[in-house]
Steps between C-alpha positions, in 0.01 A plus 500: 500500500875462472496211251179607286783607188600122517093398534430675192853361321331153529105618457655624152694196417237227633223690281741404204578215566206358631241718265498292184341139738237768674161455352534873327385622179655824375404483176109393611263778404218596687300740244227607778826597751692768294675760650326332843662622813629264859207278592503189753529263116734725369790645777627779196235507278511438128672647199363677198432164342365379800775295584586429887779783597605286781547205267700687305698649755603145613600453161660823467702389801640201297593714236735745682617210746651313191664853362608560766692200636651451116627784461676567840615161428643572129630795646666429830712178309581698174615826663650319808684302262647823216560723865675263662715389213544868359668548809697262573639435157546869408641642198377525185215302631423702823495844267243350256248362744513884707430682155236263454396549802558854474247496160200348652492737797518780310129375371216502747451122529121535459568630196723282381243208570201644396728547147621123530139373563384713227781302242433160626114534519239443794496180723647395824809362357611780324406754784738234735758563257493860439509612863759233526719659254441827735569367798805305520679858506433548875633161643789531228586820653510406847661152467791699291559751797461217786782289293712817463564531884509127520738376259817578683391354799795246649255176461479574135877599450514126712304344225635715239874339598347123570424544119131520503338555180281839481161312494570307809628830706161697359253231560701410842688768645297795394181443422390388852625792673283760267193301518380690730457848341373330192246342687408821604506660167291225408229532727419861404546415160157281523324805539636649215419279305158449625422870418732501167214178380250663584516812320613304167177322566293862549695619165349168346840326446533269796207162504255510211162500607313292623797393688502744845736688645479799741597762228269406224217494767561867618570567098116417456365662808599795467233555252226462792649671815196660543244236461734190641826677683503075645667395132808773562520477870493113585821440296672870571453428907643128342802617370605792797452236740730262317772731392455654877579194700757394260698788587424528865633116464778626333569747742551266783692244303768757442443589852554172594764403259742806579757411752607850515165660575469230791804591599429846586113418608 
């Protein structure tokens, strides 16, 4: 039971990356199986349209697998990358990136990305960008402060003095010793993200049907609780469990990754 978090981690990503080769149709409709519930054929049922839910749910998984590893990705390098430079460098520099970081917390980042996807339009690519535009913030943030206590260190007054140029005492000196915490940041960040896609896809701004995605399928379930609580359930239960073990995962990186905390324990 101790490593089901991780179990699910790679359920999740092996669905997506596997799904598209399995002999599934989520766009097949079955006209005489609408709003169908579970049966030995069918493990969740079908849809409204009488599509397969867990075909779609496979799918789905694809969907916020790809979001998700994107835009941690865009994020983690961008922010990393204006922190750790912000701090380092200082100045006139330094005092622009915290007031610009200062301006986008002062906006719910939801918000801010819903009103981003909203300008750019619907489709995967512009929901990747949006809550990438959101999310650099965090890891910006951190890598900013980590550098801060950092930069005075006596290897990087060393390198500093040897004449080292301030890319190569970044990318060398400084960079490995806060990848750690960013890491972190970066595995609870994939949950954010999984929940921030889908509830652009519920609000109809994330995949365009009749691409799936987790959100869009709740979107149009919702309308049949009653009759067919299966089309709001299978990817609700799909989502806690992924956003759950991701932070539980989380949880013991940090754990794990804390010298301090190990220290003590």
């Amino acid at each position: 039971m101790r490593h089901w978090p991780l179990l699910i981690l790679l359920l999740w990503a092996l669905m997506a990356l596997v799904g598209p080769w399995l002999p599934l149709s989520p766009d097949g409709v079955h006209l005489d199986s609408i709003l169908q519930g579970p049966s030995p054929g069918a493990w969740l049922g079908y849809d409204d349209l009488g599509r397969p839910v867990w075909d779609r749910l496979v799918f789905g998984a694809r969907t916020s697998f790809l979001v998700a590893l994107w835009v941690v990705a865009l994020s983690l390098v961008v922010g990393t990358v204006i922190g750790a430079l912000s701090a380092y460098v200082g100045g006139w520099f330094d005092l622009l990136v915290v007031r610009l970081i200062d301006i986008f917390l002062a906006v719910p980042g939801i918000l801010l990305a819903i009103a981003l996807a909203g300008i750019l339009g619907p489709g995967i690519e512009n929901v990747v960008l949006a809550l990438s535009v959101v999310g650099w913030v965090g890891y910006a943030r951190l890598a900013r402060a980590q550098v801060l206590s950092l930069k005075h260190r006596d290897h990087v007054v060393a390198a500093q003095a040897l004449g080292a140029g301030t890319p190569r005492i970044v990318s060398r000196h400084l960079l490995p010793l806060i990848a750690a915490p960013l890491i972190v940041e970066a595995t609870f960040g994939v949950a954010g993200v999984v929940i921030a896609e889908a509830s652009l896809s519920f609000l109809g701004l994330g995949v365009q049907p009749p691409e799936a995605s987790w959100g869009s399928m709740i979107r149009d379930g919702t309308r049949y609780m009653l009759v067919a609580p299966h089309l709001v359930l299978a990817p609700g239960l799909a989502i806690a469990a992924v956003v759950l073990a991701v932070n539980l995962l989380g949880d013991r990186l940090r754990d794990r990754l804390d010298v301090r905390m190990r220290r003590h324990g």
